[in-house]
C-alpha positions in Angstrom: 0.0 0.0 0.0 1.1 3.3 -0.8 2.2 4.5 2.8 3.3 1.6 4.3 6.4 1.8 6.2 8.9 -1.4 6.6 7.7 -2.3 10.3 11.4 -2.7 11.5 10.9 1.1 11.3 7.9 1.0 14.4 10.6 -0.3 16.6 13.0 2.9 15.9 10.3 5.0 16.3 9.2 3.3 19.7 12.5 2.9 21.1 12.1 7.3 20.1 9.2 8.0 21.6 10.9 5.8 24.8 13.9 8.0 25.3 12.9 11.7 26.8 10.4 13.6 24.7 12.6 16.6 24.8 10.7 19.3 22.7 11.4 22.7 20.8 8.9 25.0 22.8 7.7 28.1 21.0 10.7 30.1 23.0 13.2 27.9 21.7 14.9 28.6 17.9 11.6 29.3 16.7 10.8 33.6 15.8 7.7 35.2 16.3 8.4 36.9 13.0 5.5 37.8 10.5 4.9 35.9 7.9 5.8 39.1 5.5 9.2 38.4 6.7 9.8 34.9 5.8 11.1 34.3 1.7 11.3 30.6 2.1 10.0 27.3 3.5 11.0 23.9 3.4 8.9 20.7 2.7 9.3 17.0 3.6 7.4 14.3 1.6 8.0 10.9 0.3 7.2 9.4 -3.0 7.9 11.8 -6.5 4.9 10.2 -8.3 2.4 11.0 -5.6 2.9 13.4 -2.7 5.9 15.2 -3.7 3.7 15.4 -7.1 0.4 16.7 -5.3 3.2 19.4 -2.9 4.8 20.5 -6.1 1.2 21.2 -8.1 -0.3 23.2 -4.7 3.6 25.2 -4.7 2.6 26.3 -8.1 -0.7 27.3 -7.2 0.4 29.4 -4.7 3.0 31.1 -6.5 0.7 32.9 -8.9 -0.8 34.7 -6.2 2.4 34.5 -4.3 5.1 34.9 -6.1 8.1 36.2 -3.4 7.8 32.9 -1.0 10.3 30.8 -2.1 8.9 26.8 -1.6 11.9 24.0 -1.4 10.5 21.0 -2.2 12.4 18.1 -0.3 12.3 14.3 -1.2 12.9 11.9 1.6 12.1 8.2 2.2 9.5 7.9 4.5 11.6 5.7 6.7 13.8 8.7 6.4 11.5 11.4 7.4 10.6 9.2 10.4 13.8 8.8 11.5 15.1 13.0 10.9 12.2 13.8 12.3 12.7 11.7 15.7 16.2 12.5 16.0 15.4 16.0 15.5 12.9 16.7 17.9 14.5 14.2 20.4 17.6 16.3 20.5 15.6 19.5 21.6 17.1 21.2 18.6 15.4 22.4 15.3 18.0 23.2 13.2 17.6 21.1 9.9 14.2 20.5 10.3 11.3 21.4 7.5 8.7 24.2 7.7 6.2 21.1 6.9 6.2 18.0 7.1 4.1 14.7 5.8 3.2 11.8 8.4 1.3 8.9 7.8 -2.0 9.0 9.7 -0.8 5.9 11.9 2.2 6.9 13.2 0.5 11.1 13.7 -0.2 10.9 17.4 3.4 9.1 18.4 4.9 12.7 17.4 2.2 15.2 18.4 2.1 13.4 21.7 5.6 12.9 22.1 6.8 16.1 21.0 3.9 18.1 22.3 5.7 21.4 21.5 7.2 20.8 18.5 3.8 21.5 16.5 2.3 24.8 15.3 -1.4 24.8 16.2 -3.6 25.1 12.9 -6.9 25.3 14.9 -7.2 29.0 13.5 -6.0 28.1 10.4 -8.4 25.9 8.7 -12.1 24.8 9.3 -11.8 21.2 9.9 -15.9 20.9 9.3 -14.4 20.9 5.7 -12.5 17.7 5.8 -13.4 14.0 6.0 -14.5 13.2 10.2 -12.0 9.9 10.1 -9.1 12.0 9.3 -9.5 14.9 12.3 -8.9 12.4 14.9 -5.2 11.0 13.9 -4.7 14.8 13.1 -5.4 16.5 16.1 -5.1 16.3 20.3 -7.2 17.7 22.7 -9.5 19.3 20.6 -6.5 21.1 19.0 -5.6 20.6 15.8 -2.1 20.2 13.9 -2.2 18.7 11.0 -3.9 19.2 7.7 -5.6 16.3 5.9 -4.2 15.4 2.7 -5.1 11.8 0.8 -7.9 9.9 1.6 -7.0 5.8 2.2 -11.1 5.0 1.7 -11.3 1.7 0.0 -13.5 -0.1 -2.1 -13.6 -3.8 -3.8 -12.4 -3.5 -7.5 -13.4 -6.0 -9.2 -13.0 -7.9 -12.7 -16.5 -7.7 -14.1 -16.1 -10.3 -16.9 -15.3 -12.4 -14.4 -18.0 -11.8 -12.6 -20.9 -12.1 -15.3 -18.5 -15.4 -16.1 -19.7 -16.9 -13.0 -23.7 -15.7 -13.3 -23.3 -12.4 -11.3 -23.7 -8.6 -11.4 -22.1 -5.8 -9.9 -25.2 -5.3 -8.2 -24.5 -8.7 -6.8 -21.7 -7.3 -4.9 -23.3 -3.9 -3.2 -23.1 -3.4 0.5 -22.3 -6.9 1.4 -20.7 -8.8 4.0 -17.4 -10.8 3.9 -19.3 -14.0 4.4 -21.2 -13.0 1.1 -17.8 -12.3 -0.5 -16.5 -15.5 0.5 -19.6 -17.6 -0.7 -19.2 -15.8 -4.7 -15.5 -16.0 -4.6 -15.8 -19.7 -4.1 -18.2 -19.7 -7.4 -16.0 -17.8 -9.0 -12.9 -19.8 -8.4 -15.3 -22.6 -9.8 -16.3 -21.0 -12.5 -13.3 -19.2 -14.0 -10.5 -21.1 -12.0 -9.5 -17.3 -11.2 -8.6 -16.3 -7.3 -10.7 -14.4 -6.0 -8.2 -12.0 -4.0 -4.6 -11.9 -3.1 -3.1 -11.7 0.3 1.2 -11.2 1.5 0.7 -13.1 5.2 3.0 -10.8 6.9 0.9 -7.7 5.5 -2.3 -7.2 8.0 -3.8 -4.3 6.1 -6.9 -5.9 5.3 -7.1 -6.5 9.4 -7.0 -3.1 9.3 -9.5 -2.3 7.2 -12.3 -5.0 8.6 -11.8 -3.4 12.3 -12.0 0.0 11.4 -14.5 -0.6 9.0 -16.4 -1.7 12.4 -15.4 1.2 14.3 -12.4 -0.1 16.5 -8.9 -0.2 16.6 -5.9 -2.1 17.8 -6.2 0.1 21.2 -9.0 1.2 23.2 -10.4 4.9 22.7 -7.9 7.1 24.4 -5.2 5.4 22.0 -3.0 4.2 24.4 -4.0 0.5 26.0 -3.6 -2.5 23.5 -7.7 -3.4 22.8 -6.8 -7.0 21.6 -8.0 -10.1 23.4 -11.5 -8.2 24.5 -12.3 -6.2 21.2 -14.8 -8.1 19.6 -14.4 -6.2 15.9 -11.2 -8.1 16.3 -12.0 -11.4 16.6 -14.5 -11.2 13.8 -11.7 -10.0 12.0 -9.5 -12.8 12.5 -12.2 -15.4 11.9 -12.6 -13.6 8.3 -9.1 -13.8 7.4 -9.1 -17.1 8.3 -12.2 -17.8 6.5 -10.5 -16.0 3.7 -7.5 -18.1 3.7 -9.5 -21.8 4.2 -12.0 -20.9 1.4 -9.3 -21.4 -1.7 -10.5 -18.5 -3.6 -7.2 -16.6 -2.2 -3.7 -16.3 -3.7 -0.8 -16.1 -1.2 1.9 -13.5 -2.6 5.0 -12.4 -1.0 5.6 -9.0 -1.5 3.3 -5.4 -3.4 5.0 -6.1 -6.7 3.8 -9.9 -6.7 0.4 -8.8 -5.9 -0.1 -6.2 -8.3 1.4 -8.5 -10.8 -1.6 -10.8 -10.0 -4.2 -8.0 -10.8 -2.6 -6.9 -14.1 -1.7 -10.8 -14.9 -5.4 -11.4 -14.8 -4.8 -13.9 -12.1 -7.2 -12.5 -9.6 -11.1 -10.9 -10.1 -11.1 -8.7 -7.3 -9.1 -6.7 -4.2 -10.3 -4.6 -1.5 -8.0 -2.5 -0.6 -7.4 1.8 -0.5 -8.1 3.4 -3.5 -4.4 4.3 -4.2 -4.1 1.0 -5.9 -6.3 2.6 -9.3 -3.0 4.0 -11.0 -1.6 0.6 -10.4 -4.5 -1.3 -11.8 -5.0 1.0 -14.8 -1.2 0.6 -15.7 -2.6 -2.6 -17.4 -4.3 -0.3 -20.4 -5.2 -3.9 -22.2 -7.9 -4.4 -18.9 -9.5 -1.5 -19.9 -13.6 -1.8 -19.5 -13.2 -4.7 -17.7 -13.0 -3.1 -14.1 -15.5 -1.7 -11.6 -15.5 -0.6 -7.8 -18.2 -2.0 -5.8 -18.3 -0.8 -1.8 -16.0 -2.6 1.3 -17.9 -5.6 2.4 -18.0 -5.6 6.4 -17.7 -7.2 9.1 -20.8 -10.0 9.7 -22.4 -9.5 13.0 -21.2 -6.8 14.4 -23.3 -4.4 15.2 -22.3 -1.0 13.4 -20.2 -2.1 10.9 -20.3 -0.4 7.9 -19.7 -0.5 4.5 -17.0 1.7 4.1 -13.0 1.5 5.6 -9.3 3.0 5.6 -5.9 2.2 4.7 -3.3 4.2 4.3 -3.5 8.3 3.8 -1.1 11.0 5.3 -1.2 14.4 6.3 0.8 18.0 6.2 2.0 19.3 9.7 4.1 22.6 10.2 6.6 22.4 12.5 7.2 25.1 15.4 10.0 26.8 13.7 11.0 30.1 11.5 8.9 30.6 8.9 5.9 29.1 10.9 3.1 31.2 9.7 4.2 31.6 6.5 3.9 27.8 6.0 0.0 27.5 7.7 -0.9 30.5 5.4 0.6 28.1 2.4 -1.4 25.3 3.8 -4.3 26.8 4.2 -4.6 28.6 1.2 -3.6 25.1 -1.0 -4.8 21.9 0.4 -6.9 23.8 3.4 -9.7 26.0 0.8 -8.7 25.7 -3.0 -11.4 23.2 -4.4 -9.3 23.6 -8.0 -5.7 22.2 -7.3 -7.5 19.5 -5.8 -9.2 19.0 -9.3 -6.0 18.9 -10.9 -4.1 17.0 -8.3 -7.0 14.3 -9.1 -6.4 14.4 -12.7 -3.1 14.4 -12.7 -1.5 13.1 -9.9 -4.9 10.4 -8.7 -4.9 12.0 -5.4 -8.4 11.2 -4.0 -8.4 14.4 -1.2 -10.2 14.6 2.0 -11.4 18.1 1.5 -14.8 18.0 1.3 -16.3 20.8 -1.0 -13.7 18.9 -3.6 -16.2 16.1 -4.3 -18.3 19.1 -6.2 -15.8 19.9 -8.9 -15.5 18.6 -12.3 -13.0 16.0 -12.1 -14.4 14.4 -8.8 -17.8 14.1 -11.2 -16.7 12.8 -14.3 -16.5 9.2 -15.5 -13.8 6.6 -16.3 -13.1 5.2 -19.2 -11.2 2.6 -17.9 -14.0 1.6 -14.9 -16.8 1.4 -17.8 -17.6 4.9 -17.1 -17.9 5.0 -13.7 -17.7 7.7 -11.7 -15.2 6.4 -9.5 -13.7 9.4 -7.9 -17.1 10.6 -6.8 -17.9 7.2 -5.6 -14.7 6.9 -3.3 -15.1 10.4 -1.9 -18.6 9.3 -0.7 -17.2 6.6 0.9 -14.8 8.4 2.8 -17.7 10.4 4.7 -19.0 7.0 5.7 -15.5 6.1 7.3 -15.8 5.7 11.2 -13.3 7.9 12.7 -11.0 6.0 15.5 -8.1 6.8 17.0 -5.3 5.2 15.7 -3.1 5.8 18.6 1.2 5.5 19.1 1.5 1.9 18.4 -0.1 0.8 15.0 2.9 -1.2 13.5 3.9 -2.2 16.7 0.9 -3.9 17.9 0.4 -5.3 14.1 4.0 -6.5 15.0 2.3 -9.2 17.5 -0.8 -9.6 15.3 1.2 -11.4 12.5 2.6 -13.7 14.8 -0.7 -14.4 16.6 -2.4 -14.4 12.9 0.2 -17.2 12.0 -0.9 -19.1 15.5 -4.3 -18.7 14.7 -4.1 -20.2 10.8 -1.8 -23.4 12.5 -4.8 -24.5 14.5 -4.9 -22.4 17.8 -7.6 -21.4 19.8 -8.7 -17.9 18.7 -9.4 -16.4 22.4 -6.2 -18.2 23.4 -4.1 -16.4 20.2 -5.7 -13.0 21.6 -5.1 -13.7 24.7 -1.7 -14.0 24.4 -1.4 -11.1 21.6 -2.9 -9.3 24.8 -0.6 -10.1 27.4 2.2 -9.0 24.5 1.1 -6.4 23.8 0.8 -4.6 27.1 4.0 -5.9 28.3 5.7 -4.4 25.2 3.9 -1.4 24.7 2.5 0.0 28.0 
């Protein structure tokens, strides 16, 4: 997925957030200058076809209204912006830091709540009414908020409809269904076509993600902090899905992203759920053209709540409590906070699906594609992302899913479920509280 970090990475970052939160407070080499008096900011992103695309697009935007504030535009690894960042802040020193910054959604709270200072408040700045509910919660604390939702993770089912009619179904067979109901026309379709019906890399849990979010949990209780494993009954449901999922033989074990996208373009497989970042990968294969659609997430079955609609993946900017502070909200706000059209053109040429609600009006959010028979996929996704329950994701995503892969590989060997929680509990708190 498209901002997945390697999870050796969680354990640098925990052993981070361990050591003394020593933070840059407003006194310490950040000004109180005006914004007038600032000529140029700094920005941190990963990935040059995507976010470093979308930053560059909103810097020239900005620069035909203002054209004296100079914009660097700096690529980093996201394993290398984690790190920077960490060390950084850790050392109680700001010099060599960015104006802004981009941080995955998961990992959000470990620095505004380790580094409490190190933020610059954007409550002021933008209206956060205007953005998608799911992402205010990784973006803010206390009621305060700091960062400013960028890309939306909201996924959907995309699915090989000649397949489908190959097997005697419809796309309308696969609206607002549940994973049992997945599983029982995957297994006809296997039948059928002798095509898998999804692919899944067993030491990649995102689709755990998505089921208990998609159910309004997470791996930790409400306030973010205590592991919400062996008592979180999202959870379990989850696990009894995937392993439904992988005992059903209508999935296709892969080892890695490129081995699963090869699937998809290879024809190998008539469906994924997954975060709609995956399109520009599917619609590399131009000879599949007309032969895709996007139905809605399944969820969870019996539980009460679940919906129809999930995230995985998605980032967002954050300015960093340095010179040139207000100079970068006032770039933020007037480019991904307010301008409905960049986020029309970041769409149509970069595929960024934004979280900025008055977007889903414009003309490229409306429009059809070609490749999805016409459908209006964009509008369809941003729909979905309204419907996305918003849960705290917490300091301790990766490291908790850490556990989970083990206790998932338990689980699929013939362990007792409530035992394989149990124990992911007990491992959990010992390692993480």
């Amino acid at each position: 997925m498209r901002n997945k970090l390697p999870k050796v990475l969680s354990v640098l970052l925990a052993s981070a957030v361990v050591l003394s939160a020593c933070s840059t407070g407003s006194g310490g080499e950040s000004s109180e200058g005006s914004s007038s008096d600032t000529k140029e900011i700094t920005v941190w992103a990963w990935d040059p076809a995507f976010n470093i695309a979308a930053m560059n697009k909103a810097k020239e935007a900005y620069a035909e209204t203002n054209p004296d504030l100079k914009i660097n535009v700096v690529e980093n690894a996201q394993a290398d912006v984690v790190q920077k960042l960490n060390t950084g802040l850790n050392s109680g020193s700001t010099k060599g830091l960015p104006n802004i910054v981009l941080i995955e959604d998961y990992r959000a709270q470990s620095f505004l709540q380790s580094y409490p200072d190190s933020f610059f408040e954007l409550t002021d700045v933008i209206d956060v009414a205007n953005f998608a509910d799911y992402k205010v919660g990784p973006t803010s604390v206390d009621g305060k908020q700091y960062g400013v939702p960028f890309d939306s993770g909201a996924t959907g089912m995309y699915v090989r409809t000649d397949y489908l009619e190959e097997a005697g179904y419809t796309l309308d067979d696969l609206q607002d269904i549940d994973w049992d109901k997945y599983i029982e026309i995957g297994k006809v379709v296997k039948e059928k076509t002798g095509k898998f019906m999804l692919t899944q890399d067993p030491n990649d849990l995102g689709i755990i993600r998505l089921m208990v979010q998609s159910a309004g949990s997470w791996y930790t209780t409400e306030d973010g902090e205590t592991p919400n494993i062996a008592n979180n009954e999202a959870m379990k449901a989850a696990f009894e899905t995937y392993k439904k999922l992988m005992d059903s033989g209508i999935v296709k074990v892969v080892s890695d992203w490129s081995q699963g996208v090869g699937a998809l373009n290879g024809g190998d497989v008539a469906s994924t759920p997954t975060g709609n970042w995956i399109t520009p990968s599917i619609k590399a294969e131009a000879s599949q053209s007309g032969k895709w659609a996007v139905a809605p997430t399944p969820k969870l079955s019996g539980i009460e709540g679940a919906v129809n609609a999930s995230n995985l993946g998605g980032s967002s900017w954050y300015v960093l409590n340095v010179d040139g502070k207000e100079a970068a909200a006032e770039f933020l706000a007037a480019t991904f906070g307010t301008d409905v059209d960049l986020y029309q053109t970041l769409n149509k040429e970069v595929g960024v699906i934004g979280t900025f609600k008055p977007a889903s009006e414009g003309e490229a959010y409306k429009a059809g594609d070609e490749y999805f028979q016409g459908q209006k996929v964009v509008s369809d996704f941003a729909a979905w992302t309204e419907e996305i329950p918003n849960v705290n994701y917490g300091l301790n995503t990766y490291a908790v899913e850490d556990i989970l892969v083990v206790a998932m590989q338990n689980y699929l060997g013939g362990k007792d479920i409530d035992s394989v929680l149990a124990d992911a509990q007990s491992q959990a708190d010992t390692q993480i509280r």
